[in-house]
N, C-alpha and C positions, 0 to 999 in steps of 0.2 A: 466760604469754601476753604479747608485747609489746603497745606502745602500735599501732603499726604494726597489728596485727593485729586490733586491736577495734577499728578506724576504720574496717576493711574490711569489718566484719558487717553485711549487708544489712537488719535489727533488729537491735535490740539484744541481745547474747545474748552469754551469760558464760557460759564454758564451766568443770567442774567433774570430776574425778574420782573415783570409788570403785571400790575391790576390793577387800574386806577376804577373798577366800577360796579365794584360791591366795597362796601362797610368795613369787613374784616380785612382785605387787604390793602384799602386805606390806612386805616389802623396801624397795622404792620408796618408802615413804610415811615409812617409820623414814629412809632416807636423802633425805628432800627432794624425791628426785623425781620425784615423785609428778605427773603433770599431763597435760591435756587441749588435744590442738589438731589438727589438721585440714590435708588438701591437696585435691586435685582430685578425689580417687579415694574419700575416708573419713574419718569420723572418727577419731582415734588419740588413745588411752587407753595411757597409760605409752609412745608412741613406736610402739604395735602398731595397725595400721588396725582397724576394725570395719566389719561391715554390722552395725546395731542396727536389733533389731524390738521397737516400742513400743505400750502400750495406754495407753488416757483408763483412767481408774480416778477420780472426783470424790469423795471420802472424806466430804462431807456427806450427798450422795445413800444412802451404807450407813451403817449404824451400826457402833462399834468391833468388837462381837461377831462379826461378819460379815469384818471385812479381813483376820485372817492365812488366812481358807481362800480368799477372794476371791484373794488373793495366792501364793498357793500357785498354784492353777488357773491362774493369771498363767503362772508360773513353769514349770509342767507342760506350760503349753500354748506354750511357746518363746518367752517374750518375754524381751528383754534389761531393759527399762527400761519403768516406769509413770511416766504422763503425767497431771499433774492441775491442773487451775484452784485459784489464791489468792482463797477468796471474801471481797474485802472486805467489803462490808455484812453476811455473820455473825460476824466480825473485830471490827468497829469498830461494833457498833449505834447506839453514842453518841460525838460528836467526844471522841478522848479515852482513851474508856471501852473496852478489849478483852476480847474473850473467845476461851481455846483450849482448852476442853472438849467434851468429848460427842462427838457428829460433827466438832465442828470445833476435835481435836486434831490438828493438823496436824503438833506434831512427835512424837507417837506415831505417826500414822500415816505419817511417815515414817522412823521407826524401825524398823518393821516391816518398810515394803518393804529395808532395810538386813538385817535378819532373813530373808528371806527370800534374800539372794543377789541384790538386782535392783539396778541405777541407777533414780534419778527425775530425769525432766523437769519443771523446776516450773515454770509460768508464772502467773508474780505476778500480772499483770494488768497496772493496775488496769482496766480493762476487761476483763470476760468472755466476754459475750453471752451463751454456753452455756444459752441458752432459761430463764434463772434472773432471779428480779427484779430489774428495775431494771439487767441487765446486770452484777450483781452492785455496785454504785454503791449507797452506804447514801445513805437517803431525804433524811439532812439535808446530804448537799452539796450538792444543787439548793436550799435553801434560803442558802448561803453568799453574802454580797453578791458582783454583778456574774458571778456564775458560769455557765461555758460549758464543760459537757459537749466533751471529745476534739478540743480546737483547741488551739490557742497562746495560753493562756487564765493569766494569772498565777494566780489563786486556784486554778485549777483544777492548775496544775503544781508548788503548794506545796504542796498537799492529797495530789497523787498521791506527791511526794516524801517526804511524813514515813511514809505507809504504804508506800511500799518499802522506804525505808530500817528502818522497822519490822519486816518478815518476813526482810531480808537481813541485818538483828542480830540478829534472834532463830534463822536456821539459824546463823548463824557460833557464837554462845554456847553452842547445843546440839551445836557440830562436827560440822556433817552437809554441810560441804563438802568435797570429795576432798579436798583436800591435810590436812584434817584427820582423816580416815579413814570421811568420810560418805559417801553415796550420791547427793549431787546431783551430775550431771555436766554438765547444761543448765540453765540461769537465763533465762524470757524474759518482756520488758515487752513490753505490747502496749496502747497507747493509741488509734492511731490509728480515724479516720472512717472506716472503711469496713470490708467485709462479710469479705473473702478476706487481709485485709492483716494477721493473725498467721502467716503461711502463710511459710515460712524456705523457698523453691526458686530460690536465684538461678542466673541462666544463665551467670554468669562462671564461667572455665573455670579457677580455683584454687580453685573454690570447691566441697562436697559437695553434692549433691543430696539435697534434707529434706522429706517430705511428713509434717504432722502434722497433716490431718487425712483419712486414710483412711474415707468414710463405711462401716460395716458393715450403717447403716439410713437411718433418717431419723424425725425427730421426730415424735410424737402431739400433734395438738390436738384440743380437745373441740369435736366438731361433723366430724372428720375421720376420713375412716377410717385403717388401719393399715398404715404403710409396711412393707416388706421387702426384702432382696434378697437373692438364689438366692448361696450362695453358690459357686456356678462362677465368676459374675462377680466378686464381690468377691477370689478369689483369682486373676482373670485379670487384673485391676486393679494387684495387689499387684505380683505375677508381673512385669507389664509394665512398672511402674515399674523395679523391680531389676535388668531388663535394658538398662535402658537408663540405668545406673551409681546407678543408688537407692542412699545411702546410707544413710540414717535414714527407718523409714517407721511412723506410728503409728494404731492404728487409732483412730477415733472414734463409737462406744463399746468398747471391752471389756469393761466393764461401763457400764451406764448407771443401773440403780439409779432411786430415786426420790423425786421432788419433795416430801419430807415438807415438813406445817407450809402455809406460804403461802410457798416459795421460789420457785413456778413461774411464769415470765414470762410473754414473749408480746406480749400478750394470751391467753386461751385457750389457753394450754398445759395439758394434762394431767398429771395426777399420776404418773403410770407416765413415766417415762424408758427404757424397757426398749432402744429404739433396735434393736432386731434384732439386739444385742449377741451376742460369743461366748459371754457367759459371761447368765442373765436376771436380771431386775428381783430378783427371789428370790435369784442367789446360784446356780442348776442352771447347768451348759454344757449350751448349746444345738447339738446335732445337726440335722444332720451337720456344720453349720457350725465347730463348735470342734476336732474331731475332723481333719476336713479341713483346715484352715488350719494345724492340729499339722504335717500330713505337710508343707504347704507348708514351714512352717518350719524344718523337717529338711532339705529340701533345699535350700533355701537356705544353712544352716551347711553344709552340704558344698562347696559350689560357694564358702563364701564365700573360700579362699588365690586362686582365681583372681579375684572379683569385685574383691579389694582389692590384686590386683599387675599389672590388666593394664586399658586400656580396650575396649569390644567395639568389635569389626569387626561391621559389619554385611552380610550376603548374601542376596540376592534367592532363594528358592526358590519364586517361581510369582506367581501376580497378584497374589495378597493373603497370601502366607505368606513368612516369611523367617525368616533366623538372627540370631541375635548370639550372637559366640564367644569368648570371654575367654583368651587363647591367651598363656601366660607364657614368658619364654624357660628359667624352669628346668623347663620341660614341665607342668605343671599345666593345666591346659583346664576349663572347663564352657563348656557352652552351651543356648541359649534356642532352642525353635523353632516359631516362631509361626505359628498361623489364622487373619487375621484377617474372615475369611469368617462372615458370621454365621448362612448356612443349611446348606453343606455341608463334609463329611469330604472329608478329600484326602488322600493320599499323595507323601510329599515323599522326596528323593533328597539327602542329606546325608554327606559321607564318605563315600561308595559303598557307604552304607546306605540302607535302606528305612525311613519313619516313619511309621505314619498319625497325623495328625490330626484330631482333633474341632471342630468347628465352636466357634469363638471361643473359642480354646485354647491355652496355650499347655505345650509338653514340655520337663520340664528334664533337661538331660543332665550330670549333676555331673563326669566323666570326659571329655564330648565323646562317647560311644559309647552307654555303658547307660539308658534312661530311669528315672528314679527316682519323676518327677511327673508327673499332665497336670493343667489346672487345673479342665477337667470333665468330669476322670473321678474324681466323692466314691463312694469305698472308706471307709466311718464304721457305726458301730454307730445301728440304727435303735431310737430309739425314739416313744413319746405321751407327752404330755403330758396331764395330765387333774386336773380341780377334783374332788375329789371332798366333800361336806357331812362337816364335823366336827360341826359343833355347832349348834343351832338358840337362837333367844332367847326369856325373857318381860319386854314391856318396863313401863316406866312411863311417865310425860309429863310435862311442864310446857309452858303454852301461854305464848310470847312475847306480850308488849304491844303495843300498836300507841302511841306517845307520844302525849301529848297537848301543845299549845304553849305549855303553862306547865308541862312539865316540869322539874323541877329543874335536871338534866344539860342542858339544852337554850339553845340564847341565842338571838338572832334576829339577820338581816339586810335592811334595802329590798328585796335582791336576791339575785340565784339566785348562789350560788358554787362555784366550782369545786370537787369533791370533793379530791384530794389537796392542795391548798392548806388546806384543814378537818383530815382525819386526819391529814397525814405519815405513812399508809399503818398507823396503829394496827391497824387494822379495814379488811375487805373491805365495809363497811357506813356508809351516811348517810344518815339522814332528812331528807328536804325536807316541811316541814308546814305548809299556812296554813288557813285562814277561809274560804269564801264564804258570806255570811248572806242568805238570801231570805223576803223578807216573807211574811206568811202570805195577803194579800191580793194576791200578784201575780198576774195574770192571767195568767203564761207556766204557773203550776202547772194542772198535769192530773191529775186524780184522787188529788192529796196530792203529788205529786212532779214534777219538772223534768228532763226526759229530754236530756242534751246529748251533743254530742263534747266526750270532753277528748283534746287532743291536747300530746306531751309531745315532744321533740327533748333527746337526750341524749348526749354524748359516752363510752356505754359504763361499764362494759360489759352490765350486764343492770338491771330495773329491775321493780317492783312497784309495783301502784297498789292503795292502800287507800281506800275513801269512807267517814265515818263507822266506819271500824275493820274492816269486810270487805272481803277482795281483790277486786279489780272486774279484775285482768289484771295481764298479765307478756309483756312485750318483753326480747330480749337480741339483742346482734350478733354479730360471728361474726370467726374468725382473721384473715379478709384484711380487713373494715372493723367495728372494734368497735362504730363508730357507731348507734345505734338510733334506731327513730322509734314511740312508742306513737300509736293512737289507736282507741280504745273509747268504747262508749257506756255513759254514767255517768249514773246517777239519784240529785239533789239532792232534797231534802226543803223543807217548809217549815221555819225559823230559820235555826240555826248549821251549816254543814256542812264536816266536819275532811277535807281531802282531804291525804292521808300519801302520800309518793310513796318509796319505797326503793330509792336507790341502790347497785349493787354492783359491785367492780370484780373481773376475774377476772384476777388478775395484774398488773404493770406491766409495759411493753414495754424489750425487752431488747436492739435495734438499729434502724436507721434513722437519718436524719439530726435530729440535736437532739432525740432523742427525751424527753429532759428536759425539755422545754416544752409534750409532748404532754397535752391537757385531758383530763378525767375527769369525771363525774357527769354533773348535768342543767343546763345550759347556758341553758337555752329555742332558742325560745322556750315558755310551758306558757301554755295559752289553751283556753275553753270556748265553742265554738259552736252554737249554734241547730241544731237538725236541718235547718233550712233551708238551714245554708251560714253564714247571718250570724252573723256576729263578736259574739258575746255580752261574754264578760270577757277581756282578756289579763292574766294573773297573774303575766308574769315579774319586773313591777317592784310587784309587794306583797309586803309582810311577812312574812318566811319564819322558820319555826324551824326550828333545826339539831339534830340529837342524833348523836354519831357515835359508832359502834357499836348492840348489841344489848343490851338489859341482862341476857341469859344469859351473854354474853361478860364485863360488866362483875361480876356474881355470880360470875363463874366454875364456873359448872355442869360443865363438863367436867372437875372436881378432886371428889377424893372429900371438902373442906371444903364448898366450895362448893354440890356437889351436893345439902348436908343443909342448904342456908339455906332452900331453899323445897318448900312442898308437893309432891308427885308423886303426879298420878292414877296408879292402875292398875286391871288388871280390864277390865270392860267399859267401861270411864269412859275408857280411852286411844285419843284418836281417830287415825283415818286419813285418807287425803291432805288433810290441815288443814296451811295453810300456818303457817309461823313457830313451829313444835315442837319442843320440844328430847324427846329421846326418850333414855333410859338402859336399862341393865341391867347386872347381874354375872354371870359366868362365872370355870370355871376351866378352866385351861389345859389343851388337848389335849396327849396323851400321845405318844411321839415328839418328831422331830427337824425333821419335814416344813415344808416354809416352810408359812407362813400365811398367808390372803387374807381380805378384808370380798365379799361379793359383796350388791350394791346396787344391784343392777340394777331392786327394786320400789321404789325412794325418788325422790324430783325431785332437785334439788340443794342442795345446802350442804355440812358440815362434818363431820371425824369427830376423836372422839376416843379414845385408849385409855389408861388411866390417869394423865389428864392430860395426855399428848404427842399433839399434831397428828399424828393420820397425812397429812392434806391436804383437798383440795379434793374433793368427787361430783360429778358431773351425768350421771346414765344416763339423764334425756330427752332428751340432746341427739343425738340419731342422727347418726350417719356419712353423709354423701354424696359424690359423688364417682365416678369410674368405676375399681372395683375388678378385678380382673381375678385369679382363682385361679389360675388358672396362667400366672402372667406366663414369660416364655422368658425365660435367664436370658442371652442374646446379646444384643449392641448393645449401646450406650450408656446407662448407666445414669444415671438422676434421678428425682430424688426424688417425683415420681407416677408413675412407669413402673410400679412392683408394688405396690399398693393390695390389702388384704380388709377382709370387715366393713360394707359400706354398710347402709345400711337400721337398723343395728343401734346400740347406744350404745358411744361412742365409749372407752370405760375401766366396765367391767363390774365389775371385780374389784379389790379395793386392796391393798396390800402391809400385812400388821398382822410387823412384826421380833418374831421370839419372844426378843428381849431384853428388848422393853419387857413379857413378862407376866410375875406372880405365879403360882406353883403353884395359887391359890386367890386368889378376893375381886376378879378384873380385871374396872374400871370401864370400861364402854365407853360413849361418848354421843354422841348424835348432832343435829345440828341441821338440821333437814328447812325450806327455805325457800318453795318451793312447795308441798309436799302430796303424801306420798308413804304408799306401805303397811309399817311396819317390821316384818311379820309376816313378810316375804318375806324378807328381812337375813338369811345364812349365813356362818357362818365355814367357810371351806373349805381343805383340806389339797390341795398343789398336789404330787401324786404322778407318777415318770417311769418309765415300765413299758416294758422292754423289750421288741422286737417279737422272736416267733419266726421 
């Protein structure tokens, strides 16, 4: 590619080619020339135009075990090329220090998609967003002197360049750039401030038309219900980009996969990533949606000699319907014939043919004559979807502590401090703890105790109040302002009384402006007033102790070492909705292949564990609101609250447990219940697809 030519790229983006599996582009690559570039009309791979159909595929969200079938399905279902985010911050957890194992073998897994017959779009980043912590930005370059987050920022453009330069020596060493017989044929950096701006569709007219990110959903947050979309429309979307010279179109998700561990941003993102994806969170293609977008994809490889030798004409066939016709002079044709009517059918007049159309529709004619596609009319195999109980549990307990402020682990400060300025994100977890001591002779006491408001202002994202070592209430905020305000009625004692405040964050925020400077924990002001109204104590400027994390956490009770450091009731002895319990048990692995789910829908919220590895984050109290709507119409314009289900209801029911991470026998599972929840109700469920008769 000349110099001329990457001057011109509207981002930054390095183009790359692979074919390792026809003849000719073998060929090409033993003779040099091997290479990727582009005109008005396509991309061109070895000098041959393409239409390329691309999915998101995020290789941390699955596990290894999971991507050559996830891949396959890829491949079966007509894609040219899978599309994946470079996660910095599970790259580089420490400046320095890298890691590319586990999920995040990044050149296994893109070995694989090479194995499979596919190109990869890789976008390094270093910005992500992709609803993943911190925007995928590891926690210690907000701490780098003078640093600013996605500007013109010198720290910040020396930090970004060593980890480019880092994953662009580490494809080149492993040869997985085309001219070396790899499969990256896209390379793209995306730094900038804003929301739409990785998005490659420039409107200069030598340039291809590139939509990379086609939604197939929209994200889950806890506290929301669950997005969808019908897929007519998403393949009307598809459809109508390509006619109108779409080059490269990807969807976002393919698979979406899931937020293991504590990767999910936000705020309030959800563990499930499942996105409405083709392909679910588990690894099943989703009907009729995967099935249908198949057929689109076939007919788009038909139609593609004509989309990549000619540009459409466009022609009027009635108020809201038209053509576009790709009319080559060595006679090759297809054509587009659109509805864009979103309540009725009509009949259109084409070639001194007859068409009917479907409302918000559109018909591919690969020949110009025969219809091949419409985009909704889904011809797919129906099936359910259904949880059905594998296994039930017996558990044990250990109850968390509530610190005391002369805790060992603990230090003190004058003042209230920011939560991630404390952790650097170790822990979803920080105690705020002080003192109020009331005389035994004060006259405010009434019948042995002092009945006040405490009232707490906190910058998110949820928050527990302990008096004396019992929960006295639980505030949390929500997607669109994580911000919270506690205020309960608290009853002091006469002497010393330990008011424990538990901070937690549900996520770090993963876009908006300077989101790196955005606060966390409990702020203040925190103040105790008289039932009266009057201003009793303001506490924000007393003596605070700090303890960050949980000392389950810091035991490591979710490891089977750890698990046997301390006692564990069971029997009758193991309570229920008692906050701050870590709860265990062992099982052995169901038999079959079927994916597997935690259903949790009788626990509050916290943590899970299964032999060790973070499945994620729960919260099945937090109910869906919103106005849902079961049968959204899958006409008009679509956004992402247009087709909602689920209100009322908790917002992620069911957790992804990967049957890679079990043992035939002896699998630790534990769980850390923060408010108070029943683990008798805890199912491991087999997620079975039963075809309809």
């Amino acid at each position: 590619m000349s110099n001329t030519m990457r001057k011109n790229m509207f981002i930054l983006v390095v183009f790359y080619l692979l074919n390792l599996w026809d003849l000719q582009q073998v060929l090409a690559i033993v003779a040099g020339e091997a290479n990727v570039s582009y005109d008005s009309r396509a991309i061109l791979i070895n000098g041959k135009r393409k239409i390329l159909i691309s999915g998101s595929i995020h290789y941390p969200r699955s596990t290894p075990q999971m991507w050559p079938e996830l891949l396959q399905k890829a491949k079966n279902g007509g894609l040219d090329v899978i599309q994946t985010y470079v996660f910095w911050n599970g790259h580089e957890p420490s400046p320095g220090q890298y890691y590319f194992e586990g999920r995040y073998d990044l050149v296994g897994f893109i070995k694989l998609v090479a194995k499979a017959g596919l190109y990869v779009h890789l976008r390094i980043g270093p910005y992500v967003c992709a609803e993943w912590n911190f925007g995928g930005f590891p926690i210690w370059l907000k701490y780098v002197p003078d640093m600013v987050f996605r500007t013109d920022n010198e720290p910040f453009k020396a930090a970004m360049k060593r980890f480019t330069e880092k994953i662009v020596h580490l494809m080149k060493e492993e040869n997985l750039f085309y001219p070396q017989g790899g499969p990256i044929i896209l390379t793209q950096i995306n730094t900038c401030n804003g929301f739409y701006c990785e998005n490659f569709s420039p409107n200069q007219n030598y340039k291809p038309k590139m939509w990379t990110e086609a939604w197939t959903g929209w994200l889950l947050h806890f506290g929301g219900p669950t997005p969808y979309r019908p897929v007519e429309d998403l393949a009307f979307a598809v459809t109508r980009f390509i006619q109108n010279n779409g080059a490269y179109i990807n969807y976002y998700m393919f698979h979406g996969g899931t937020n293991f561990g504590r990767t999910a941003g936000g705020p309030f993102i959800s563990t499930s990533y499942d996105y409405d994806a083709l392909i679910d969170e588990y690894g099943l293609t989703r009907e009729p949606k995967y099935s249908h977008l198949t057929a689109l994809h076939k007919a788009i490889r038909l139609c593609e000699p004509a989309l990549v030798s000619a540009n459409p004409i466009r022609m009027s066939l009635g108020k809201n319907q038209e053509a576009h016709v790709f009319d080559t002079q060595s006679g090759t044709c297809a054509a587009f014939l659109s509805n864009y009517d979103p309540n009725y059918f009509v009949n259109v007049t084409f070639r001194n043919r007859q068409y009917g159309l479907l409302p918000w529709s559109i018909t591919i004619l690969p020949d110009c004559q025969e219809p091949s596609f419409n985009t909704a009319m889904v011809v797919a195999p129906k099936f359910t979807v259904k949880m059905e109980p594998a296994k039930k549990f017996s558990w044990h307990s250990y109850t968390e502590k509530v610190p005391s402020t002369n805790d060992k682990s603990s230090f003190i400060s004058t003042r209230l401090l920011e939560q991630l300025n404390v952790t650097k994100d170790a822990s979803d977890y920080l105690w705020y703890t002080t003192e109020v001591n009331i005389r035994a002779d004060d006259a405010l006491l009434k019948n042995g105790n002092l009945p006040v408001l405490l009232h707490v202002l906190s910058a998110g994202h949820a928050l527990q109040v302990f008096i004396n070592g019992q929960l006295s209430g639980t505030a949390y905020g929500g997607f669109e302002n994580p911000k919270l305000s506690f205020i309960g009625q608290v009853k002091l004692i006469a002497g010393i009384n330990k008011i424990s405040l538990l901070s937690i964050t549900v996520g770090l925020p993963n876009v908006g402006l300077h989101f790196e400077t955005w606060d966390a924990g409990i702020l203040g002001p925190v103040k105790l007033d008289l039932l009266n109204g009057r201003l009793w104590n303001d506490l924000s400027q007393w003596k605070w102790s700090y303890k960050i994390g949980v000392e389950g956490e810091t035991l490591r009770l979710y490891s089977f070492k750890g698990s046997s450091s301390v006692k564990w009731a069971q029997g009758s002895s193991v309570p229920r909705k008692k906050s701050l319990t870590w709860y265990k048990t062992t099982f052995d692995s169901p038999e079959g292949r079927d994916p597997l789910a935690l259903d949790m829908s009788s626990m509050g919220k916290g943590q899970i564990w299964i032999n060790g590895q973070s499945i994620g984050r729960y919260w099945a109290t937090y109910n869906a609101t919103g106005s849902c709507n079961n049968k959204c119409r899958y006409s008009g314009t679509y956004h992402e609250k247009k087709c909602l289900v689920g209100c009322g209801e908790a917002s992620q029911k069911w957790y992804h447990v990967p049957r890679s991470w079990l043992h035939p026998k002896g699998n630790l599972l534990v769980v850390f219940e923060e408010q108070g929840g029943d683990p008798s109700g805890i199912s491991l469920m087999r997620r079975i697809i039963q075809k309809n008769m």
